[in-house]
C-alpha positions in Angstrom: -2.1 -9.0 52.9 0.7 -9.4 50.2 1.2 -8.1 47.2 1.0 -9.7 43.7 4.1 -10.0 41.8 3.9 -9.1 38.4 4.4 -12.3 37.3 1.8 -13.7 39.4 -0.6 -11.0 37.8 0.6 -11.9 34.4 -0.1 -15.9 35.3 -3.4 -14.6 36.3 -4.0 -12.6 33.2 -3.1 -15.9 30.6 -5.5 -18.0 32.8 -8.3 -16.0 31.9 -10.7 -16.2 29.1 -9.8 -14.4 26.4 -13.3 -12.7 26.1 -12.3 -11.4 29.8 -9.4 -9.9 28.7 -10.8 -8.0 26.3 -12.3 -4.3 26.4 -15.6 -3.6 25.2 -14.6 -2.9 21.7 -12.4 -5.7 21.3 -15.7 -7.7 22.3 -18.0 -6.1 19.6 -15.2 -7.0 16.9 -14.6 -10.2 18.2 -18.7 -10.9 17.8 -19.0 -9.2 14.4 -16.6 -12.1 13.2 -18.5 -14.3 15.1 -15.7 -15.4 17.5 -17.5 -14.6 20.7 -21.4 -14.5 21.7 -22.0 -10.9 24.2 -24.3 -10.7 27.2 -27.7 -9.4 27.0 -26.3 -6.0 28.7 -23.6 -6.1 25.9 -25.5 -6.8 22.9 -28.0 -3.6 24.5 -25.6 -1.8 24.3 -24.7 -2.2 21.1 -27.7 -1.3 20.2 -27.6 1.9 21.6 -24.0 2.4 19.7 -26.2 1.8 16.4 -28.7 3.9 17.3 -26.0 6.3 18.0 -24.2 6.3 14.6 -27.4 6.3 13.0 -28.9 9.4 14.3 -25.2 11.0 14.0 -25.0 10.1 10.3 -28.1 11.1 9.4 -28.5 14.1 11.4 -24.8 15.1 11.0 -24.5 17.0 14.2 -23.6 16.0 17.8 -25.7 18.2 19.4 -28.8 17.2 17.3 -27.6 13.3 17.4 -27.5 13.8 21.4 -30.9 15.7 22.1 -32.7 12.8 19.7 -30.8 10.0 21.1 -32.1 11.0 25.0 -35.6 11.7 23.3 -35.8 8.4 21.6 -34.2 6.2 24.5 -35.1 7.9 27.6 -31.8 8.6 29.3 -29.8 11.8 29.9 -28.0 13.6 27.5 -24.6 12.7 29.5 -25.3 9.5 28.9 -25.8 10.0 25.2 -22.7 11.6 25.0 -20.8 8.9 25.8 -22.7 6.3 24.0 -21.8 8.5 20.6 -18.3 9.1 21.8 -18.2 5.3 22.0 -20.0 4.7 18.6 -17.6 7.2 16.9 -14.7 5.1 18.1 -16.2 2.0 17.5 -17.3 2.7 13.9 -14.4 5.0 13.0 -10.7 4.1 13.4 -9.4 3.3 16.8 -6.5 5.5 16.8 -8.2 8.2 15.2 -11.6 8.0 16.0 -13.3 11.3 16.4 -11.7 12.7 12.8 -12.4 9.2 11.2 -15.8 8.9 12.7 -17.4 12.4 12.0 -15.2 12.5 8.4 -17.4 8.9 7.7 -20.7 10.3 9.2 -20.0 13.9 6.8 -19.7 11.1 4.0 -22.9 9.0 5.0 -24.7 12.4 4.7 -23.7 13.4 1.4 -24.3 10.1 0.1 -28.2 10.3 1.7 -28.2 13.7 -0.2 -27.3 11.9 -3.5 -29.5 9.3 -3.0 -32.1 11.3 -2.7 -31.2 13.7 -5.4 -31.3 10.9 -7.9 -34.8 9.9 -6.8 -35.8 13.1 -7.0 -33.8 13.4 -10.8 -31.6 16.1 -9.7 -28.6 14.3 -11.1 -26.3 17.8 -10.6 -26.9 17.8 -7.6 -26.4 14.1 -7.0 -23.2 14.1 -8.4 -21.7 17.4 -6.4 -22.9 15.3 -3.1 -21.3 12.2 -4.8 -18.1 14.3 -5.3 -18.2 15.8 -1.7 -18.8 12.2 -0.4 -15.5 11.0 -2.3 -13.5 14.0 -1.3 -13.9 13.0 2.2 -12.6 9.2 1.6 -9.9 11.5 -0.2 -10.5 9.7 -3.7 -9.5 12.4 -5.8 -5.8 12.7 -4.0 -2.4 10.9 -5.3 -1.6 7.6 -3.0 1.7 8.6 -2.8 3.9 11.5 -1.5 5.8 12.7 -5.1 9.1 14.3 -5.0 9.4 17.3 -7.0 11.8 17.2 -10.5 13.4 20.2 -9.5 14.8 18.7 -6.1 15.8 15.5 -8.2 17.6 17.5 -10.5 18.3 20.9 -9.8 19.3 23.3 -12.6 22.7 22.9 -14.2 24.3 24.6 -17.1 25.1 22.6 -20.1 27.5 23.7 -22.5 27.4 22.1 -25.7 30.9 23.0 -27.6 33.5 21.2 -29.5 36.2 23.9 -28.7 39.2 22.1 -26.3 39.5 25.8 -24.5 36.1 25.9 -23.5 35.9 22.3 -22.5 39.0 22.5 -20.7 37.9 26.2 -18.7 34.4 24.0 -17.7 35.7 21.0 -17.0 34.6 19.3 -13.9 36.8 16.6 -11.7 35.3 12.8 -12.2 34.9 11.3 -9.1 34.9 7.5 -8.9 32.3 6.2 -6.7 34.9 3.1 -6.0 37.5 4.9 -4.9 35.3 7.5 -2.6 33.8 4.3 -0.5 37.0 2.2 0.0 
């Protein structure tokens, strides 16, 4: 028996389909834009992921959001664990799933809790849970890093005088930029 060469792996690779190629999550994204149909067994199982994120979100707790999920769709709590592990990554960012995911499930929550306090005409509370719901997204922070004034210009000593001895004892050397760079 011989062994492939990489190239003849790669050849390989490009014949496939590029549904084949792809993980599962690459699958779900490339069927929410409607690029790909999934199996049976894959669209079940996206499903599940919902059913996941759902319970998550609304019960804001992984140990909660695994005990329900094993109640509701008969399978062991290992199981469930991996299934919201999955639905965190696949609903939150892909590089930073579990902060993303559980920082959007916290936001979900408040939200609910807003919702709810408006129908209930609480509206203080509604708008603390609206505020705690925009913190998370991080709404209430500058978009960009600013430098402080004080590193841009430090403190200097100005003296303001007509006298030529004290101009002469402060005077500094100009320095043309020119000549410095040639």
């Amino acid at each position: 028996m011989s062994k492939k060469s990489f190239a003849q792996k790669a050849k390989e690779l490009l014949r496939m389909h590029p549904a084949e190629r792809m993980d599962k999550f690459d699958k779900i994204k490339a069927y929410w834009l409607g690029e790909i149909q999934l199996t049976d067994d894959e669209l079940e199982q996206l499903r599940k992921y919902k059913i996941a994120f759902g319970i998550y979100v609304n019960d804001n707790s992984r140990h909660t959001a695994i005990t329900t999920m094993a109640n509701e769709l008969a399978i062991s709590e290992s199981q469930c664990y991996a299934i919201l592990r999955d639905a965190i990554k696949l609903y939150g960012d892909a590089l930073k799933f579990d902060k993303l995911g559980e920082r959007m499930a916290s936001r979900e929550h408040y939200l609910r809790i807003a919702k709810l306090a408006e129908e209930q005409k609480e509206y203080e509370v509604a708008v603390k849970a609206r505020v705690h719901a925009d913190k998370l997204l991080s709404l209430f922070e500058p978009d960009e890093q600013k430098i402080p004034v004080s590193v841009l210009f430090p403190a200097t000593t100005i003296i303001f005088s007509s006298e030529e001895e004290v101009l002469k004892e402060n005077q500094t050397e100009d320095i043309d930029f020119e000549l410095e760079n040639e």
